[in-house]
Structure formats: C-alpha cells, structure tokens
N, C-alpha and C positions, 0 to 999 in steps of 0.2 A: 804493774798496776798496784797500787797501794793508795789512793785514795777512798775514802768510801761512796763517792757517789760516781766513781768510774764502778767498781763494784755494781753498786746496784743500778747501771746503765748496761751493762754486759750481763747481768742477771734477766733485766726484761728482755733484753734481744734474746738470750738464750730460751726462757719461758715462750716466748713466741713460736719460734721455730719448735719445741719442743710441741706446744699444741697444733701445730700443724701437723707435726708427725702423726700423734693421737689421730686427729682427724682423717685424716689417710690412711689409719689401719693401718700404719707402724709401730706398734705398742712398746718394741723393744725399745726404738729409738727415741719416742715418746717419753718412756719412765726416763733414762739415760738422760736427757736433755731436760726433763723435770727436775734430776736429781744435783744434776749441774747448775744452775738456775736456781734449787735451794741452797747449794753450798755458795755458790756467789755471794748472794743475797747474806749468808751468815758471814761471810769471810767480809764484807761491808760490816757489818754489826760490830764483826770483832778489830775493827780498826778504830774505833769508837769509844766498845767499849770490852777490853780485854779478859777473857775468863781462860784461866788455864786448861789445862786439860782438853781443850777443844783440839787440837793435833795441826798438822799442817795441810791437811787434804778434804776436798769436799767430803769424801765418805767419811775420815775423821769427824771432820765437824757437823752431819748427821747424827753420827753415832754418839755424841757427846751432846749434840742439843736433846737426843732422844732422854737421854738419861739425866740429865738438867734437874734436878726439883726446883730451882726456883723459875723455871718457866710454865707455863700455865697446860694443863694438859693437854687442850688441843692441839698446839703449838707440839708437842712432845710427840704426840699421835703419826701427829701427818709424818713428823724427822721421821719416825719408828717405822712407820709404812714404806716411803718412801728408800732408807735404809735397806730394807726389804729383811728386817729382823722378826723371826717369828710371835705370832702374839701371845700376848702374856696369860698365863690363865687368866688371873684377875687384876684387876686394875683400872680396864678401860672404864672409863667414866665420860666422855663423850659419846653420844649416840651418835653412828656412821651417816654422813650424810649421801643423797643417793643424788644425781650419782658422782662415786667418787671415785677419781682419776688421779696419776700423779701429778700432774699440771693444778691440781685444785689444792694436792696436798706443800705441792711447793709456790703458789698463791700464797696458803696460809702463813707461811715461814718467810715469806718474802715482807707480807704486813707484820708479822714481829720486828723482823730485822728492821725495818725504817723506822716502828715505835722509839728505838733508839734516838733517835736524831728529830722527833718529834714533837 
C-alpha cells in the first residue's frame, strides 16, 4: 500500500474496529487498534508530505509526531498518550478532554493527517 488515501481507508476500518473493541471492554485491543489506526493515518500524511525522522513503523511514527514542534500540541498529546510515553512534568498545555480514550486520541491525528491533503 503506498498510496495515501488507501492509507487513510485502512486507518478508518482500523479506528472502527478498534472502537468496538473499547466498547466491549477490550481495552488492550482497543488502545492496539487505536494505535494502528494513528500510525496508518500518519503514514498517509507522510506520503504526501515527507518529514524525516518519522521511522518506518506505526510506533515510530508515534513517537516522532509526539516530539514534532512544528505540529500543534494537541496533535502531539494524543501521539504522546497514545505512544503510551510517560507524561512530561511540564508542557501540557492542552486541558484533558473527558472522556478520553485512545480511539479519540487517534481521531485526533487522524484529522491532522488528512489537513495535509486539504
């Protein structure tokens, strides 16, 4: 797959299934299927539009949009959360929205990623 709107076609099927999982009290497979589903969604982004350092793997490209400065904080938050990287003392500058899920936090990165192409 290497176009970006199979990317973000296989990001929402993935997001879907992942909230179902949630819903069902699978949490683990829920985050997992959240997490998949943001990396999709960025690996569409980064076909687009290329930024190094993003790595070759959803958790890579997580871990690289978490640390991003030129993507917007919230945007960074949810990567960060989602990641499942400890929180920072200081930094957050988004107040937590309630309630929040990894399916919400990879929603968010999902609407970055298509900003691209928008």
């Amino acid at each position: 797959m290497s176009d970006a709107a199979d990317w973000r076609q296989q990001a929402a099927t993935e997001l879907e299934a992942a909230e179902g999982w949630w819903r069902a009290g699978n949490a683990g497979r829920g985050r997992v299927g959240a997490r998949r589903a943001a990396g999709m969604a960025i690996k569409a982004r980064l076909v687009t539009d290329a930024r190094p350092g993003y790595g070759t793997s959803f958790m890579h490209h997580l871990n690289a949009l978490a640390d991003d400065d030129g993507v917007e904080t919230a945007v960074r938050e949810a990567a960060w959360r989602l990641a499942a990287r400890p929180r920072p003392e200081a930094g957050w500058q988004v107040p937590v929205e309630q309630p929040l899920t990894p399916t919400a936090d990879a929603r968010r990165i999902m609407d970055w990623a298509r900003g691209a192409d928008a």
